[in-house]
ZASELO-218384 format. One record per residue (C-alpha): residue number from 1; z, x, y. Coordinates in pm, 1 decimal. Last residue first. Example, Ala and Ser with C-alpha at 12.3 -4.5 7.8 and 13.67 -1.06 7.14 Angstrom:
REM residues 2
num|z|x|y
2|714.0|1367.0|-106.0
1|780.0|1230.0|-450.0
This chain:
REM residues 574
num|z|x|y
574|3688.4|5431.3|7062.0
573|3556.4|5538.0|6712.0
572|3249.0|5296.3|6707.4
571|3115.4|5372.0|7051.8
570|3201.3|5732.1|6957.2
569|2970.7|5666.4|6701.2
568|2690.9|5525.2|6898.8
567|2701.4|5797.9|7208.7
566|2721.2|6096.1|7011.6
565|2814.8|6317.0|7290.5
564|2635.9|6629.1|7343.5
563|2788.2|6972.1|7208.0
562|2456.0|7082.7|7046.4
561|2526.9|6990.8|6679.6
560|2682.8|6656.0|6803.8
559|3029.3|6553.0|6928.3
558|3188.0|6210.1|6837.4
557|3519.5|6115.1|6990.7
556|3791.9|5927.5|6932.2
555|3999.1|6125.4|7081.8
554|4280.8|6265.3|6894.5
553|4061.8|6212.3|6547.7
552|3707.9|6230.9|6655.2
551|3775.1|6545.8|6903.6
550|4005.1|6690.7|6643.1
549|3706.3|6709.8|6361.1
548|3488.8|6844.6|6611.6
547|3719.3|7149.5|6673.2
546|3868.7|7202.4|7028.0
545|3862.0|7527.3|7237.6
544|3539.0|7653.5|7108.4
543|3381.9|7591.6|7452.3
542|3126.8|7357.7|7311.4
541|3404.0|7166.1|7145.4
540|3599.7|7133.7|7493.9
539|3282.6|7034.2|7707.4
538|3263.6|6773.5|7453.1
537|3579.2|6653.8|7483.3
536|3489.3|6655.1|7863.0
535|3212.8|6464.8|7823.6
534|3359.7|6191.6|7641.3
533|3589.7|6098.2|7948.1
532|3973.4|6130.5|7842.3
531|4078.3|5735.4|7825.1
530|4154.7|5821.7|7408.9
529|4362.0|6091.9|7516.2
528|4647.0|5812.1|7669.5
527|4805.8|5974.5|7914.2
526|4966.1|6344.5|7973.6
525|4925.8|6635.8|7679.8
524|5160.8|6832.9|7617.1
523|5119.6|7269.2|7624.8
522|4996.2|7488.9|7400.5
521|5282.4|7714.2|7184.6
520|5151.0|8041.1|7078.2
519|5081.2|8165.0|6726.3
518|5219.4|8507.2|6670.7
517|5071.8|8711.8|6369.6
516|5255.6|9042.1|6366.5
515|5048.8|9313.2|6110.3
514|5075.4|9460.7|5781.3
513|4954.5|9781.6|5614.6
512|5342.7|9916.7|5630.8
511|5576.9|9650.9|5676.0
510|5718.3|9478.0|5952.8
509|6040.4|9471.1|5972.4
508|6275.3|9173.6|6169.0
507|6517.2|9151.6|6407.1
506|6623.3|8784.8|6515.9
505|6448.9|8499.4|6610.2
504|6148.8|8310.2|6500.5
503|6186.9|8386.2|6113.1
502|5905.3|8518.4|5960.4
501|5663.4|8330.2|5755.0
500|5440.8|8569.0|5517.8
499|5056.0|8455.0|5551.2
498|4907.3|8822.0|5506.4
497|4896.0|8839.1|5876.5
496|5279.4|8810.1|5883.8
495|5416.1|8542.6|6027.4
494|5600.4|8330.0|6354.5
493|5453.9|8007.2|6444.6
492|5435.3|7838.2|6758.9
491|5405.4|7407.1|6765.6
490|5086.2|7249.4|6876.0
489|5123.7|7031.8|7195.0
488|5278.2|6698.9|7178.9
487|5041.6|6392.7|7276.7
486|4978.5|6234.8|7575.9
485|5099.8|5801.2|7567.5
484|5255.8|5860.2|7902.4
483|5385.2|6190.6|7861.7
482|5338.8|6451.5|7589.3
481|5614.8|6663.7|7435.9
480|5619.6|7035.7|7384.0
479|5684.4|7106.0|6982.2
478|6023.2|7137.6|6852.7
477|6097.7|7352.3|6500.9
476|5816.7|7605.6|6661.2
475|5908.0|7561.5|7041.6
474|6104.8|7888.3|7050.6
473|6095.6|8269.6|7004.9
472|6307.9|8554.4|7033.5
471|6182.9|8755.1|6729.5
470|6302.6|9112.8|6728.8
469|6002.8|9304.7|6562.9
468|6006.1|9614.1|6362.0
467|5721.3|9871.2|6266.9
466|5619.1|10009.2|5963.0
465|5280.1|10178.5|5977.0
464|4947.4|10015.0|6001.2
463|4772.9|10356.7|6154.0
462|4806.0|10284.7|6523.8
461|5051.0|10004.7|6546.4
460|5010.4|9633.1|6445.3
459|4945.1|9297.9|6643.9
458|4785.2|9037.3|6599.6
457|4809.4|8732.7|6885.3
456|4662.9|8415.0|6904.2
455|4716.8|8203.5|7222.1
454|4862.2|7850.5|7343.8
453|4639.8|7621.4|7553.2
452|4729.1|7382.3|7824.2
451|4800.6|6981.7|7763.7
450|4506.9|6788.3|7828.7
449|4467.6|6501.1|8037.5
448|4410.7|6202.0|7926.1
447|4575.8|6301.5|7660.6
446|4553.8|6550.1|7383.7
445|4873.9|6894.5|7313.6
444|4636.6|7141.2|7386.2
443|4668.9|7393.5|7018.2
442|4345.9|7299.1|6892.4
441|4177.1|7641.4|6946.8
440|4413.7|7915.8|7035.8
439|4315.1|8128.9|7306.1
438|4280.8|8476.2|7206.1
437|4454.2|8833.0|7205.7
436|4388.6|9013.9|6826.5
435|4364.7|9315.3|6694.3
434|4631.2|9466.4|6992.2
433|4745.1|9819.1|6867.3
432|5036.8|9973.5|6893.7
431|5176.9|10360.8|6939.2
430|5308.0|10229.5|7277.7
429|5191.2|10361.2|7666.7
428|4845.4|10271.6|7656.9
427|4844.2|10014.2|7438.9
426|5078.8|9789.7|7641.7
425|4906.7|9899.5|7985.9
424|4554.8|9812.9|7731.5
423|4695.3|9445.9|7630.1
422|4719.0|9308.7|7985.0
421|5041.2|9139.9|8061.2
420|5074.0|8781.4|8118.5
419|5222.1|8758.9|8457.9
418|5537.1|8618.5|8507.9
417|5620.7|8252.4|8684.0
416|5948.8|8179.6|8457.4
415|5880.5|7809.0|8446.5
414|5592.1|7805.3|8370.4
413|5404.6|8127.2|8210.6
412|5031.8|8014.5|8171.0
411|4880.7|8057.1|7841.0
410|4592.8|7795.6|7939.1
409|4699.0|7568.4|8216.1
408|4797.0|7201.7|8206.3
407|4465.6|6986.2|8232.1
406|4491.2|6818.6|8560.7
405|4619.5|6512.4|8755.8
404|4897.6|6309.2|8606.4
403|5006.4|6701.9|8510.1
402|4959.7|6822.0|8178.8
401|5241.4|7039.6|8064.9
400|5177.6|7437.2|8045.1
399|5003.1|7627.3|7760.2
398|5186.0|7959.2|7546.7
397|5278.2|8250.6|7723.1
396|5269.5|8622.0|7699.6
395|5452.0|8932.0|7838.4
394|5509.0|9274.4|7594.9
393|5807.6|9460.5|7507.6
392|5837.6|9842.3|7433.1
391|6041.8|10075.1|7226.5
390|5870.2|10360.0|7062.2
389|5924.2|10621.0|6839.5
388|5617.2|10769.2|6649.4
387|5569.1|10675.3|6282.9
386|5672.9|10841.0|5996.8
385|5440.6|10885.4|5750.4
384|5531.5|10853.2|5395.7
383|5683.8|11116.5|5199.6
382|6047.9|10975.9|5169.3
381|6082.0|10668.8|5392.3
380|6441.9|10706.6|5403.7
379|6628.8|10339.7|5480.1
378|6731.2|10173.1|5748.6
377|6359.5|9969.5|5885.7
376|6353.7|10185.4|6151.4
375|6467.1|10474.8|6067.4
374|6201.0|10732.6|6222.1
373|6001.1|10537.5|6459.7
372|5870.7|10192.9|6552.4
371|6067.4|9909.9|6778.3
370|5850.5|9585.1|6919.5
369|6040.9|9353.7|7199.1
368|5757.2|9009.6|7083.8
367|5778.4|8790.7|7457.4
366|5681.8|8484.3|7383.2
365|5820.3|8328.4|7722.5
364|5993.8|8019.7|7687.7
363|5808.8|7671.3|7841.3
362|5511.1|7601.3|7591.1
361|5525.4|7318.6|7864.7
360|5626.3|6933.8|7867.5
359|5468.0|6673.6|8050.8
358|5442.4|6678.3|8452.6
357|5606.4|6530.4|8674.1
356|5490.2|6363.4|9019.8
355|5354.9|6023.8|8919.6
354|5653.3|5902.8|8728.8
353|5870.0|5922.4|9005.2
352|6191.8|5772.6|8921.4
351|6173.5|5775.6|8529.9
350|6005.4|6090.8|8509.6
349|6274.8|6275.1|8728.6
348|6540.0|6252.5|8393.8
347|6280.6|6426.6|8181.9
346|6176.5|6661.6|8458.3
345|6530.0|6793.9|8485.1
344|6472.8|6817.0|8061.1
343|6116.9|7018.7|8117.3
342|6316.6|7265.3|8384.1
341|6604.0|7386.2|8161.2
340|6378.8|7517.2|7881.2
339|6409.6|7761.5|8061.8
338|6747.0|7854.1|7998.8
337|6750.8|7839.1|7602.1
336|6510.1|8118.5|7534.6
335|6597.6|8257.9|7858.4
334|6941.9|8358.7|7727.8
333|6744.2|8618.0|7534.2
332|7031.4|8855.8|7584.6
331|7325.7|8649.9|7588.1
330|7605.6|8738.3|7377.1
329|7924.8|8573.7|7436.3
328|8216.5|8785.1|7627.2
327|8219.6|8664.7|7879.9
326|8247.6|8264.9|7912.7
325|7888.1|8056.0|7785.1
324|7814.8|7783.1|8060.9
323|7464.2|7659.2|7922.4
322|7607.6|7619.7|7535.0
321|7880.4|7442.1|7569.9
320|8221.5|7511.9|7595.6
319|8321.8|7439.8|7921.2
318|8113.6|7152.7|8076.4
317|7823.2|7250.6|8293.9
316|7818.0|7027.7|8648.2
315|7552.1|7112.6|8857.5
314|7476.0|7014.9|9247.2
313|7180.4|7043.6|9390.5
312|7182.8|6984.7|9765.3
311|7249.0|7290.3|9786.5
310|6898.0|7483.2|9705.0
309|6724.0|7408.8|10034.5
308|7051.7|7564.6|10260.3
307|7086.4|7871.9|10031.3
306|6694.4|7935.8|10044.7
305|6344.8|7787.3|9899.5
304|6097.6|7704.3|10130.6
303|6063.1|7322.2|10113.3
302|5691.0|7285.3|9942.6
301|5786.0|7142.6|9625.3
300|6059.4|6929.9|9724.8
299|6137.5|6653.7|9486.4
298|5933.6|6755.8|9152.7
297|5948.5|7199.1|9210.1
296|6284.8|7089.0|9330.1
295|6424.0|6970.8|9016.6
294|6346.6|7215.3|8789.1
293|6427.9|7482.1|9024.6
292|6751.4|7383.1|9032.0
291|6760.9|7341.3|8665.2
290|6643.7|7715.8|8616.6
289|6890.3|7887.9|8860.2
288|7177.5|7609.1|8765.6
287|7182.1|7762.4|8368.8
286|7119.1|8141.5|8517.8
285|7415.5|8101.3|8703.8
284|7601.4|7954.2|8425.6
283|7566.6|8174.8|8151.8
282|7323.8|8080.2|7841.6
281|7421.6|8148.9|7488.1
280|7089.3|8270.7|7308.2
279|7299.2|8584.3|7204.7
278|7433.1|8501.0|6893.1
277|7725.2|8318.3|6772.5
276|7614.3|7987.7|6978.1
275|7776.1|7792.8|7235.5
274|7852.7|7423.0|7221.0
273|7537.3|7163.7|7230.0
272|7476.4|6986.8|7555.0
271|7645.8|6637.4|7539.9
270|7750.8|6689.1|7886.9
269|7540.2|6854.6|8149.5
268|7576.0|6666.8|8427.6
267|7354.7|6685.2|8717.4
266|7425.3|6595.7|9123.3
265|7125.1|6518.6|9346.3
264|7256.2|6497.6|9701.3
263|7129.8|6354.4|10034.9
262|7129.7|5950.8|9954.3
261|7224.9|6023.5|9613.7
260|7054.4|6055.9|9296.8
259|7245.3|6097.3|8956.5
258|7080.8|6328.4|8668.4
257|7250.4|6304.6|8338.8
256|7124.3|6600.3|8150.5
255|7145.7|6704.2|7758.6
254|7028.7|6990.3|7583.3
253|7039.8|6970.1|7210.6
252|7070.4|7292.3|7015.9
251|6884.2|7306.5|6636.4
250|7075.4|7538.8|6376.9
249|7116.4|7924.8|6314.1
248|6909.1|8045.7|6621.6
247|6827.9|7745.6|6808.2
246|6537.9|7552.3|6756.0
245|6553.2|7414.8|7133.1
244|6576.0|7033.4|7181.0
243|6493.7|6817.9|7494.6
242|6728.7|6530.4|7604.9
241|6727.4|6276.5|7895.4
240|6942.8|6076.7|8163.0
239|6882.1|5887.9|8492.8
238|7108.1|5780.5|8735.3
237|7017.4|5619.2|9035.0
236|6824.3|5624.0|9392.2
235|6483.5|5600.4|9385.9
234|6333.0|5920.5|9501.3
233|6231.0|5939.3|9884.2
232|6599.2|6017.3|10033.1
231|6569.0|6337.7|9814.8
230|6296.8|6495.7|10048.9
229|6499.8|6409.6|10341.4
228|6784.0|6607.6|10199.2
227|6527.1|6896.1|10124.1
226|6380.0|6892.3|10492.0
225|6733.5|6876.6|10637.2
224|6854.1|7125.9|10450.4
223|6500.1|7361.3|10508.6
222|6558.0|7327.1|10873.8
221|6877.1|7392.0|10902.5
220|6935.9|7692.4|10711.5
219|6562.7|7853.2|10848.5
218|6722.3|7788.9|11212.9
217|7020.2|7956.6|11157.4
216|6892.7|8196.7|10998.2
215|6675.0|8269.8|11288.6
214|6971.5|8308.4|11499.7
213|7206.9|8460.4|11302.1
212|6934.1|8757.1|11243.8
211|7024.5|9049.7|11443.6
210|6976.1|9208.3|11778.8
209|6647.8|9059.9|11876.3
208|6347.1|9198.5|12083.3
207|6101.5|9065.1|11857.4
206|5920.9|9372.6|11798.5
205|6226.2|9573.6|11799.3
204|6376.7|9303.6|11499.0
203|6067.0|9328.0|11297.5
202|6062.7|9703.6|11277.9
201|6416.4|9670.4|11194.1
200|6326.3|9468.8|10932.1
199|6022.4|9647.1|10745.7
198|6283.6|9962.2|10752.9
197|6519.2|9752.8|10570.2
196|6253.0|9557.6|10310.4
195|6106.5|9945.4|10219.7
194|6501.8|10063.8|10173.7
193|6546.8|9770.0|9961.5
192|6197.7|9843.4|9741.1
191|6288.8|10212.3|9710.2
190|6656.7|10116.8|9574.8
189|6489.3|9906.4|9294.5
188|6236.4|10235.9|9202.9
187|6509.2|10495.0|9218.4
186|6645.4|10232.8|8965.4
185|6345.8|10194.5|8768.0
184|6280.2|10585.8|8718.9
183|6647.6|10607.8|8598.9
182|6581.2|10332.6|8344.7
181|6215.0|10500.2|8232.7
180|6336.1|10845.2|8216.8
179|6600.9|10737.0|7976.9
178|6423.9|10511.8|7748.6
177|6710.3|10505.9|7463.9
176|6928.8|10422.6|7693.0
175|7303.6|10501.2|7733.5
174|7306.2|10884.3|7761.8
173|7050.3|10843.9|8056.5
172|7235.2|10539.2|8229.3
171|7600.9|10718.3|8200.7
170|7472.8|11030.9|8416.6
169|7292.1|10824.5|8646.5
168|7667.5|10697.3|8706.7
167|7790.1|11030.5|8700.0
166|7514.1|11159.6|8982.8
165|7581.0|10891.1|9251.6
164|7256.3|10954.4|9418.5
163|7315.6|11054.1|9798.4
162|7143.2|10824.7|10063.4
161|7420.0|10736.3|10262.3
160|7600.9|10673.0|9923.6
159|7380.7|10576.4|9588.7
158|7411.5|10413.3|9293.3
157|7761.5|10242.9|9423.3
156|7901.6|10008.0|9141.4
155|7906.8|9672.4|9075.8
154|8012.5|9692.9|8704.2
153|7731.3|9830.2|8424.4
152|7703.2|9715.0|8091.6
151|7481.3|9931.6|7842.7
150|7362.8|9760.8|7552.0
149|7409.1|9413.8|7349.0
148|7705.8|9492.0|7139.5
147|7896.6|9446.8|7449.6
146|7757.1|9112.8|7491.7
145|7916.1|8958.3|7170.2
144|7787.5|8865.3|6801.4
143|7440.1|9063.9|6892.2
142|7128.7|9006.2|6694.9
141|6937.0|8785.8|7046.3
140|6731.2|9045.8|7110.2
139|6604.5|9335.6|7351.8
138|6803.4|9571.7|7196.3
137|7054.7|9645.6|6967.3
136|7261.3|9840.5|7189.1
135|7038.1|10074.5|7471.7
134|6961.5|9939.7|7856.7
133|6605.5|9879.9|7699.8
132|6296.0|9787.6|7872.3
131|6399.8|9652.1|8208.0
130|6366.1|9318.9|8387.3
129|6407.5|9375.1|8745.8
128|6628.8|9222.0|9044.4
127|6631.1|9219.4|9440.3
126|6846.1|9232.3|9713.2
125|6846.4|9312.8|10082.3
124|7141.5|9258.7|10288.9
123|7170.1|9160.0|10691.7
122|7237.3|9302.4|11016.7
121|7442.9|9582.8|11007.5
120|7498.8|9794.2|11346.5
119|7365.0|10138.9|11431.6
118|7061.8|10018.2|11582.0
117|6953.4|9805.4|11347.0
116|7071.0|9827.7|10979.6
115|7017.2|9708.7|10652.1
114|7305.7|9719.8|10333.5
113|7153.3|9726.7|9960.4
112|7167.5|9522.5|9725.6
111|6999.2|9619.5|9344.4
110|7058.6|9415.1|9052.4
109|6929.0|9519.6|8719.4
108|6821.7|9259.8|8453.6
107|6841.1|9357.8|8067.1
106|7221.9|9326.9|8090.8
105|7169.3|8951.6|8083.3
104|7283.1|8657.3|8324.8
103|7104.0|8746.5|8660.0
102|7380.5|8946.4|8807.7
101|7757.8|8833.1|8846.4
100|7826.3|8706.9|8480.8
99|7562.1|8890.0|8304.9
98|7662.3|9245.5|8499.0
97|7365.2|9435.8|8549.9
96|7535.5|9611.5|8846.0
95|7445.0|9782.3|9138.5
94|7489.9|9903.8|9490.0
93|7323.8|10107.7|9718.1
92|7424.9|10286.4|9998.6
91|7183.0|10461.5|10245.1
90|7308.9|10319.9|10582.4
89|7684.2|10220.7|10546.3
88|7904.2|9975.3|10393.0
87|8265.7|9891.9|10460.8
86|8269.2|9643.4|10709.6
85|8002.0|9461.7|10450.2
84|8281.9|9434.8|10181.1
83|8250.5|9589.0|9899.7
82|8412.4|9390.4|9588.2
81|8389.9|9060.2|9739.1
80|8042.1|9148.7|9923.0
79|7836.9|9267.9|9540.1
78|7993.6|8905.7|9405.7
77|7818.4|8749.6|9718.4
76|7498.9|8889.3|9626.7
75|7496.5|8740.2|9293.3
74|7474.6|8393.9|9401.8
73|7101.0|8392.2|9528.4
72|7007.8|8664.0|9226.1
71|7026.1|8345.7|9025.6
70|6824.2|8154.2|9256.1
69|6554.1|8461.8|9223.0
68|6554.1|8586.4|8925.3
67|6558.9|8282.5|8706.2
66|6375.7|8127.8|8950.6
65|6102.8|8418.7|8874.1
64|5961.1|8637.4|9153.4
63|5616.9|8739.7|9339.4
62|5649.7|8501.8|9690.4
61|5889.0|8713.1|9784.3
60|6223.1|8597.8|9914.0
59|6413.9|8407.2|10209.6
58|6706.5|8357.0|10370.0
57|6970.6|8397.8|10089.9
56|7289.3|8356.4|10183.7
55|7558.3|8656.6|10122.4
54|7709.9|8631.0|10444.7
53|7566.4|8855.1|10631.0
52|7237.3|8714.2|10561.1
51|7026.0|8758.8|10282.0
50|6688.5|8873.9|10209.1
49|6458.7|8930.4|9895.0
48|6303.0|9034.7|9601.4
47|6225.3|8933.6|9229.3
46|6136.1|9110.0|8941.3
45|5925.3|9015.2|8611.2
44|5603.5|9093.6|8749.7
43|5419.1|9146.5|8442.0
42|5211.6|9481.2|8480.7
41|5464.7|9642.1|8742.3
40|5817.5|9467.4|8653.1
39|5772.5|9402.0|8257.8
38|5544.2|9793.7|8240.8
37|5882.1|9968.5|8337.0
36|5829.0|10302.1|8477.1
35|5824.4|10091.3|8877.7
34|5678.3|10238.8|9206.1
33|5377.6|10019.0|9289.7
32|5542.2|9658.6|9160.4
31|5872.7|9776.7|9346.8
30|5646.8|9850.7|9656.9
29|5519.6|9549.0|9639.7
28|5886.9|9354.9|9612.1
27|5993.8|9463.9|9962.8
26|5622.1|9398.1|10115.4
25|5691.5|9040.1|10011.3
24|6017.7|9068.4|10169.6
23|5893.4|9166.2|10505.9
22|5569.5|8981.0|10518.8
21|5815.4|8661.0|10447.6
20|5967.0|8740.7|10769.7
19|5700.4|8761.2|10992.4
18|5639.3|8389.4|10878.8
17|5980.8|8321.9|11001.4
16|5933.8|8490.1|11287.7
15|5649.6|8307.5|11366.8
14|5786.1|7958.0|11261.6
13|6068.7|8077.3|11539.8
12|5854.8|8163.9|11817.0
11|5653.9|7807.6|11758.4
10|5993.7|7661.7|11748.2
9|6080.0|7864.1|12092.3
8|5761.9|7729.1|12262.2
7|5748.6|7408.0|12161.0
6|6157.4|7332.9|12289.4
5|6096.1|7506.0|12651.2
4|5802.3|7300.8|12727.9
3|5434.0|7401.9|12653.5
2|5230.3|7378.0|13022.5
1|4923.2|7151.7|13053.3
């Protein structure tokens, strides 16, 4: 039997495209192996990929955040207004951290860079990393406007034909107060586009092509046509929902009205809260990066995601409010806000297709940015010890949403995707010490299905000195939500180990002979916990991750001595 013309070139083409991903994900490895920054090689905060000549995004790694990555998707056309692709040659690099044009904080550097074959340009690669400290206040959300929040860098050449631009390293050393570690990151971004170019010409010889307008093609039409299909399947209508954040000085209410079209889904984001006088303001890009993803981790899961796959979904963010904050707002822990983004698109999706979403998430990263040294805390510490200077920020997550399905996962990072990060690459280059990195019993918000667990975290440095912490946390005034009779997960809490509350945002000292007590978020719960088989309630208490007292009272279950059910009273409980 002989394959037609048709089979053979879309088996050629899946190849390709397959080949493809190899490419990118090899892109964003060598990142991971060359980064100074412990968020992009212990937490994989970064995100990698290719575009077209165009600026549209073909594909990218499988090791990235959607905050990252479909913000990253509009950036690159910002880097072609200003330099044109007639104008770029092999070696360049260009950069900015721009909030506006990048991933929506100066924390996040984006790299593109220019690929060729055979002496002509054939496409762009991108990526984005989370740094330490770009210098300003920090890693926090203190600041009254973004230039009070560090270093902020235009799109700008880094390097040309291969040269580094030596005044604009110049500027990142004075400007940080990690110096080695920003310029080592940056060498690091432009390694990972350089890795993704050779990768591509490789690809191109092997293949015998000249460029990549025909495989884009392909990939473009493809995934639209898969996505708009995809959309086709949900009941058509409009359907609207709320979640809360706690805000920095008050509560902020997000608000969605999600319509459904034959081929489009189009969200409105009025009623949203206006912006905020500190930096958990959220900037546009970053607000349609998270809700996109949102909605197509529900309607299109398995749809690679690209320019074509990503727009059908349409946003509309009123001026003024708190997801489409103008320059020059602060938003450094924009995230705090942002991805939240995905639970209220899941909200509106619950009423149409109850059976795919999943209950509420921990959600934010609890990400504690810790400062020691000489000064910290403002005043003269006379003849005390000073302790060492550091800046560092670690990685951690409360519990996912239950799914109709499954127990949500235990300190899991959804939406964002990162790693948690291992408490010795913390340890081992900070002055701090990890007493404490556990599950947190009782925190699964009960159902059916239970939500996923938060953690327990104490931290202090080497010696119990001083040390200060800028809070940017959430979910403590507003608890994950259950679904379908589940119950809400345990709220986070923010104290001293000595019982002191702190406040969950904002910079804060810890004193000498104390430690940070962080209490993560768990996750909702999905159906009613009372139709959760006995067994696994038990399986729970044996497992220390549920007390007897909450197995009788959430589900109506009696646990003996040895973990086995107690038949008769549960019986009489249920």
């Amino acid at each position: 039997m002989t394959m037609n013309a048709d089979a053979f070139a879309a088996i050629r083409m899946q190849v390709m495209w397959n080949r493809l991903i190899a490419v990118v994900e090899e892109q964003a490895q060598t990142m991971i192996r060359t980064a100074f920054s412990t968020t992009v090689r212990e937490a994989g905060d970064l995100s990698a990929g290719i575009f077209d000549l165009q600026g549209r995004m073909l594909a990218q790694a499988v090791t990235g955040t959607p905050g990252h990555v479909n913000s990253m998707m509009e950036s690159v056309g910002h880097f072609l207004a200003k330099f044109p692709a007639a104008t770029m040659r092999p070696g360049d690099h260009y950069i900015t951290n721009d909030p506006w044009l990048g991933t929506g904080h100066l924390h996040d550097l984006t790299v593109v860079t220019p690929a060729f074959h055979r002496g002509k340009m054939v496409g762009l690669f991108a990526n984005t990393a989370h740094v330490i400290d770009v210098g300003g206040l920090g890693m926090g959300p203190e600041g009254r406007s973004v230039f009070e929040e560090g270093l902020y860098i235009p799109i700008v050449k880094c390097f040309s034909e291969g040269r580094p631009n030596e005044t604009f390293f110049d500027f990142i050393r004075a400007g940080s107060r990690l110096p080695v570690e920003l310029e080592g990151d940056v060498y690091s971004l432009c390694a990972c586009n350089d890795t993704g170019a050779r990768r591509l010409a490789e690809m191109l010889d092997e293949f015998d092509l000249a460029g990549i307008e025909g495989l884009a093609d392909f990939i473009f039409a493809s995934s639209l046509r898969a996505t708009e299909e995809a959309i086709a399947a949900i009941p058509a209508g409009t359907y609207a929902a709320e979640i809360w954040s706690d805000g920095y000085d008050e509560p902020v209410r997000l608000a969605a009205s999600m319509s459904v079209g034959a081929k489009t889904i189009e969200v409105d984001f009025a009623g949203t809260s206006g912006l905020a006088g500190r930096g958990i303001n959220v900037p546009a890009a970053y607000c349609r990066a998270y809700a996109s993803f949102g909605i197509k981790v529900v309607v299109a899961p398995q749809i690679p995601n690209n320019w074509a796959s990503l727009a059908p979904f349409r946003m509309q963010i009123p001026e003024g409010c708190i997801l489409n904050a103008p320059r020059p707002y602060p938003v450094s822990v924009r995230h705090v806000v942002g991805q939240l983004l995905p639970d209220l698109m899941m909200g509106c999706l619950y009423q149409a297709v109850p059976d795919r979403v999943a209950a509420e998430g921990s959600s934010c990263l609890w990400n504690p940015p810790l400062r020691g040294g000489a000064g910290v805390s403002g005043h003269r510490r006379g003849n005390r010890p000073v302790p060492e200077d550091f800046e560092v920020i670690t990685f951690n997550s409360g519990g996912t949403g239950a799914t109709p399905r499954r127990n949500g996962l235990d300190g899991t990072a959804f939406p964002s995707g990162v790693r948690t990060m291992p408490v010795e690459a913390t340890e081992n280059v900070a002055p701090v010490v990890f007493w404490q990195k556990e599950l947190r019993p009782d925190s699964a918000g009960p159902g059916r299905h239970r939500g996923g667990l938060g953690q327990i975290m104490e931290i202090a440095t080497k010696g119990d000195l001083e040390f200060a912490v800028n809070a940017i946390f959430d979910r403590v005034g507003h608890p994950a939500k259950g679904r379908a009779g589940g119950g809400e997960g345990a709220a986070g809490a923010v104290r001293l180990a000595s019982g002191e509350a702190l406040r969950t945002k904002g910079f804060q000292i810890v004193p000498d002979g104390e430690r940070l007590l962080l209490l993560l978020p768990g996750g909702g719960g999905y159906g009613d916990p009372r139709a959760r088989p006995a067994a696994e309630v038990a399986a729970d208490v044996r497992d220390g991750v549920l007390s007897a007292q909450a197995a009788r009272e959430l589900y109506g279950v009696a646990v003996n001595a040895d973990f086995t059910v107690n038949e008769m009273q549960t019986r009489a409980l249920r």
